[in-house]
SEKOLLO-35961 format. One line per field, with one value per atom (N, C-alpha, C): residue number from 1; residue in one letter; x negated, y negated, z. Coordinates in nm, 2 decimals. Each point is the difference from the previous one (the first is absolute). Layout:
<recs>
k <- (NUM / ...)
r <- (a / ...)
u <- (X / ...)
v <- (Y / ...)
w <- (Z / ...)
</recs>
This chain:
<recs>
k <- (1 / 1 / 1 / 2 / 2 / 2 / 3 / 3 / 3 / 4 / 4 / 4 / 5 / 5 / 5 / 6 / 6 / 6 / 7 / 7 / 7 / 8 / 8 / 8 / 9 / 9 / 9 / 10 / 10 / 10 / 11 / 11 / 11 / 12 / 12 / 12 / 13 / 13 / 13 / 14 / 14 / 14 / 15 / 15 / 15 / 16 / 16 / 16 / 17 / 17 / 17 / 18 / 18 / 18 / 19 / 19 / 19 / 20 / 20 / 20 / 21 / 21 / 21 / 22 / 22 / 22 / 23 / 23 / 23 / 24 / 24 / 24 / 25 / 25 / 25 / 26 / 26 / 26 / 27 / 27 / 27 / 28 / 28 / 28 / 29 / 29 / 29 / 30 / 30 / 30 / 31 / 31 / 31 / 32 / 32 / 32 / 33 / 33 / 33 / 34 / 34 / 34 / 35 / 35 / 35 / 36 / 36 / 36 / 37 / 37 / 37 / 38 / 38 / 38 / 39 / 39 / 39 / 40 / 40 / 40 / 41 / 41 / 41 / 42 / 42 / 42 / 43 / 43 / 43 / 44 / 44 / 44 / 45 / 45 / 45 / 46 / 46 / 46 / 47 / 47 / 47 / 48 / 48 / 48 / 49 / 49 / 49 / 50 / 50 / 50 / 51 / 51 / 51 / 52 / 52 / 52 / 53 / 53 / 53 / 54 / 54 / 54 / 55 / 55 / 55 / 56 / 56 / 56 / 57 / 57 / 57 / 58 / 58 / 58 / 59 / 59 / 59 / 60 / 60 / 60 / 61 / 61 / 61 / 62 / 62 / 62 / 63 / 63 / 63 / 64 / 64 / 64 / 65 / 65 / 65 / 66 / 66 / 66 / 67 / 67 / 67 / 68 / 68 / 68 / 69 / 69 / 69 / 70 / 70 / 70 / 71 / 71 / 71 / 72 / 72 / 72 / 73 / 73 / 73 / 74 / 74 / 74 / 75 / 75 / 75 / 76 / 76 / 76 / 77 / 77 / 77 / 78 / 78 / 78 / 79 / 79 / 79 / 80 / 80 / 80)
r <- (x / x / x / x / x / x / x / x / x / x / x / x / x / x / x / x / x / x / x / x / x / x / x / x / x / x / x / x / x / x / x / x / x / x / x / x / x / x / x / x / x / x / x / x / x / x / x / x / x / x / x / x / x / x / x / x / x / x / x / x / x / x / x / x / x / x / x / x / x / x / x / x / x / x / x / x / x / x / x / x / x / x / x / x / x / x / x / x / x / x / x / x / x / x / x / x / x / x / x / x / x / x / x / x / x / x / x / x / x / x / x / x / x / x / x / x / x / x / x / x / x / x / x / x / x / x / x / x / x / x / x / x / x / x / x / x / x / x / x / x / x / x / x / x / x / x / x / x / x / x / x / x / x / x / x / x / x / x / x / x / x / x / x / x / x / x / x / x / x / x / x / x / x / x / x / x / x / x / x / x / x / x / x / x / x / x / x / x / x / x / x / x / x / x / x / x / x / x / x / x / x / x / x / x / x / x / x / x / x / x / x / x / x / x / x / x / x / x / x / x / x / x / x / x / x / x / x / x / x / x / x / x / x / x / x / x / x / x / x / x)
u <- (-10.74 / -0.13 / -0.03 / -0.11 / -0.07 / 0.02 / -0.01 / -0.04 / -0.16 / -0.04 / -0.10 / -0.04 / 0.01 / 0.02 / 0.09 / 0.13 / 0.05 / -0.06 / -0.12 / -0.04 / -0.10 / -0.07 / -0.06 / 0.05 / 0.05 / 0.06 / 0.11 / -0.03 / 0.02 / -0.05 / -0.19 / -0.09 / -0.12 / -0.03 / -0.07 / -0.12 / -0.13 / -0.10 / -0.04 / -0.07 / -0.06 / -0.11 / -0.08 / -0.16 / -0.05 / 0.09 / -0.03 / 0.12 / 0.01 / 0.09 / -0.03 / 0.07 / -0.04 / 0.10 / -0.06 / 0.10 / 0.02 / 0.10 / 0.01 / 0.07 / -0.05 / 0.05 / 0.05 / 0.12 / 0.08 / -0.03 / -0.03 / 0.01 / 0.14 / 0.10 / 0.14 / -0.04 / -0.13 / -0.02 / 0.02 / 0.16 / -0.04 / -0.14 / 0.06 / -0.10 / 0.04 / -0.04 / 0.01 / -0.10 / 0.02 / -0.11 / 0.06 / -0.12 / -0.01 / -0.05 / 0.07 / -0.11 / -0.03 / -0.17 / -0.09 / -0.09 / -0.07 / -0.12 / -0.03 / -0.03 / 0.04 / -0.08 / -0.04 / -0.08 / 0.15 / 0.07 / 0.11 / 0.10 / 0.02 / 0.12 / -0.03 / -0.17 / 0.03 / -0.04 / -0.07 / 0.08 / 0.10 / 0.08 / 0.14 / 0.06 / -0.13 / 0.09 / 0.10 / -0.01 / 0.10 / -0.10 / 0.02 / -0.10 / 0.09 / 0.13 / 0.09 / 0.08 / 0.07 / 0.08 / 0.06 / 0.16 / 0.05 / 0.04 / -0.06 / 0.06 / 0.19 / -0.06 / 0.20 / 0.04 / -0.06 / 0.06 / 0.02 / -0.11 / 0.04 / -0.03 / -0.01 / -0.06 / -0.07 / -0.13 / -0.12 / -0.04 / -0.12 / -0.05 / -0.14 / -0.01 / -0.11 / -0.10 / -0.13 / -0.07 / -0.11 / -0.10 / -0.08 / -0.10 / -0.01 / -0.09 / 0.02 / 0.16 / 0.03 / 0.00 / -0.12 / -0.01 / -0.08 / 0.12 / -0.08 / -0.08 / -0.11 / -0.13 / 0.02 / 0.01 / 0.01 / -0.08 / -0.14 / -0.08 / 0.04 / 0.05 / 0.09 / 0.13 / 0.07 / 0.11 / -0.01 / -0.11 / -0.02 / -0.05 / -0.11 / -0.06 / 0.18 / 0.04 / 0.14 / 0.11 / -0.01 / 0.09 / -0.11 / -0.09 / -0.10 / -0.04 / 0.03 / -0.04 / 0.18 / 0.09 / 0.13 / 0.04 / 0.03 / 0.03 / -0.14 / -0.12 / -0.12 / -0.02 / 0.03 / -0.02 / 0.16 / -0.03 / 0.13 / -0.02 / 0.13 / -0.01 / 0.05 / -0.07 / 0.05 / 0.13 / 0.10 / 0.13 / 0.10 / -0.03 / 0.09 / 0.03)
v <- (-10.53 / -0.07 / -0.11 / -0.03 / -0.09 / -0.12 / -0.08 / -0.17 / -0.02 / 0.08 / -0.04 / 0.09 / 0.11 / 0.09 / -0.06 / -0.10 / -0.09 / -0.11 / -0.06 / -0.13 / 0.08 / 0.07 / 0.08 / 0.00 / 0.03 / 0.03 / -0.13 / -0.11 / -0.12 / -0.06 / 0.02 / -0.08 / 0.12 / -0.06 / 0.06 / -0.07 / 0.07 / -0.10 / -0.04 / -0.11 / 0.00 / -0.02 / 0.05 / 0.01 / -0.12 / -0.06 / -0.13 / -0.04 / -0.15 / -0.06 / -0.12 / 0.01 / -0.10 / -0.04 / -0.19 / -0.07 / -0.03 / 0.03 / -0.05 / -0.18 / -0.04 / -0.17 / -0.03 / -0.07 / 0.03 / -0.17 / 0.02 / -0.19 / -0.13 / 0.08 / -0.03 / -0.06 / 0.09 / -0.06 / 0.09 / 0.13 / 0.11 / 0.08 / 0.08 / 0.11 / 0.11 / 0.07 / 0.21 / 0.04 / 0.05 / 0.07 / 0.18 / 0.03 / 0.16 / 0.09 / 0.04 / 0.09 / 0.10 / 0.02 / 0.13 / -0.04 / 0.08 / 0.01 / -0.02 / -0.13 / -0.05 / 0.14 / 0.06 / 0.15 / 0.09 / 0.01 / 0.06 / 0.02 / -0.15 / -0.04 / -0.01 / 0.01 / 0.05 / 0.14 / 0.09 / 0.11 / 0.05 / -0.08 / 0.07 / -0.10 / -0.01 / -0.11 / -0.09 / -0.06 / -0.14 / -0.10 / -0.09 / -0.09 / -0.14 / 0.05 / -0.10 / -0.03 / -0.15 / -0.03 / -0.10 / 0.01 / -0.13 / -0.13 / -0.10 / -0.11 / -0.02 / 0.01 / -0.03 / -0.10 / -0.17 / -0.07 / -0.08 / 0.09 / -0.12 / 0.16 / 0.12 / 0.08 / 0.09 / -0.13 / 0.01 / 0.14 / 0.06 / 0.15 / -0.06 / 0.08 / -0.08 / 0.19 / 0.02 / 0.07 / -0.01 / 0.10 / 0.00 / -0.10 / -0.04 / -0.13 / -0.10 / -0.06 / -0.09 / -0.03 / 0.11 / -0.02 / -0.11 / -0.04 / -0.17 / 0.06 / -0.12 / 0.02 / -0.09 / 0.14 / -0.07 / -0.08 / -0.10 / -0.07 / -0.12 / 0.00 / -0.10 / -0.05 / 0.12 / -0.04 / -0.06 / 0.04 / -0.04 / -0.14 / -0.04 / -0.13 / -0.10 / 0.05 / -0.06 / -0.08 / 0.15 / 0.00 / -0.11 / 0.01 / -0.10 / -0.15 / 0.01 / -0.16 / -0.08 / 0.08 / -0.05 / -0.10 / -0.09 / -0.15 / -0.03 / 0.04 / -0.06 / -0.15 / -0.04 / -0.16 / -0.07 / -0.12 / -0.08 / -0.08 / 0.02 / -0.14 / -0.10 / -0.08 / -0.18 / -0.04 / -0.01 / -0.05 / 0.11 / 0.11 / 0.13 / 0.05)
w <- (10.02 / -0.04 / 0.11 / 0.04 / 0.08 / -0.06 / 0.08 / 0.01 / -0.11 / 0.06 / -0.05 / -0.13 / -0.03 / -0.16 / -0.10 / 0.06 / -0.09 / -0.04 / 0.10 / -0.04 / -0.11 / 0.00 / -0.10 / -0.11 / -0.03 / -0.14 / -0.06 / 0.06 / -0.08 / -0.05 / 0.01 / -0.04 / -0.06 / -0.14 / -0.03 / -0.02 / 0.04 / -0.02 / -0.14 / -0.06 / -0.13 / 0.02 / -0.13 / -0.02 / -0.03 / -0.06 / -0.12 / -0.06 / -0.05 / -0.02 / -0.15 / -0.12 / -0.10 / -0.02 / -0.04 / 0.02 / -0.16 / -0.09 / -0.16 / 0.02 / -0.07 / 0.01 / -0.19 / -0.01 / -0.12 / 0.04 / -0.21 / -0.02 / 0.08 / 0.03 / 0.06 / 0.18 / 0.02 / 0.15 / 0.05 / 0.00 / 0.05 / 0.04 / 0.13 / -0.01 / 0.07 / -0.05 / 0.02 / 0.09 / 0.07 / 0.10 / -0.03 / -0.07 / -0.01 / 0.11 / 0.14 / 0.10 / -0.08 / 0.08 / -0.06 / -0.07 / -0.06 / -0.06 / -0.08 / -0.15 / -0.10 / -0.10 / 0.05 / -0.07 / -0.03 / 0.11 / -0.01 / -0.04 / -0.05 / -0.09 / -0.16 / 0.01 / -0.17 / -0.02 / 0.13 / -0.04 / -0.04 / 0.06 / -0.02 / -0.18 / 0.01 / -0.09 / -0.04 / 0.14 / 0.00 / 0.04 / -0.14 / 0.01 / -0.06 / -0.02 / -0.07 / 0.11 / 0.00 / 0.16 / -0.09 / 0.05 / -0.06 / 0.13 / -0.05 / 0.09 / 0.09 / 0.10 / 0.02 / -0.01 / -0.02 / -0.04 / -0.14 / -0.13 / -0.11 / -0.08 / 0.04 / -0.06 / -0.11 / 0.04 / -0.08 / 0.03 / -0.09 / 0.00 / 0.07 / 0.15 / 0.03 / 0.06 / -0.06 / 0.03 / 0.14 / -0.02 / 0.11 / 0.02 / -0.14 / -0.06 / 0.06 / 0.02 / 0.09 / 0.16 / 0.00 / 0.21 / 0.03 / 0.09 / 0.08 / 0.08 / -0.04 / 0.08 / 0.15 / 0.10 / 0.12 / 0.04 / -0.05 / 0.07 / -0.06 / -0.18 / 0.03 / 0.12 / -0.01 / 0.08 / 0.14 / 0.07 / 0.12 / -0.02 / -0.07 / -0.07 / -0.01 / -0.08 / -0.02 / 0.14 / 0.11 / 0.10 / 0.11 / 0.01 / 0.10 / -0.07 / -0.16 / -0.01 / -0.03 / 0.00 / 0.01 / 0.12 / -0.04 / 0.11 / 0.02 / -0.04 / 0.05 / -0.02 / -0.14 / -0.05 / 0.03 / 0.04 / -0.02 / -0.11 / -0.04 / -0.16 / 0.07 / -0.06 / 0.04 / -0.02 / 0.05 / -0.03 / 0.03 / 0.02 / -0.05 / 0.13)
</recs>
């Protein structure tokens, strides 16, 4: 096998990626198609660290998350 037929076959591309967010602060990132995981009917995921039943219902909204990551350290508190 090639150099390069092996770098192949260690990376598979994804189509799409959801992120579940557990009241714990965890979060799950499902790759693929959120159509496709309830085809198959897996729509249940258990948390790995307090292991809450967290569904498809719980996908963080990426425009939060970015909102979150860019206003983080924005303000300084007085004294802190």
């Amino acid at each position: 096998m090639r150099d390069g037929e092996e770098e192949q076959e260690r990376f598979v591309e994804c189509s799409e990626r959801t992120v579940l967010e557990c009241g714990c602060g965890e979060r799950l990132t499902l790759l693929g198609l959120k159509e496709d995981w309830q085809l198959e009917e897996r729509t249940d995921f258990g948390c790995k660290e307090c292991g809450q039943n967290l569904t498809l219902v719980d996908q963080l909204d990426e425009d939060v998350l970015s909102f979150r990551s860019l206003m983080r350290g924005a303000f300084k508190i007085p004294g802190g």
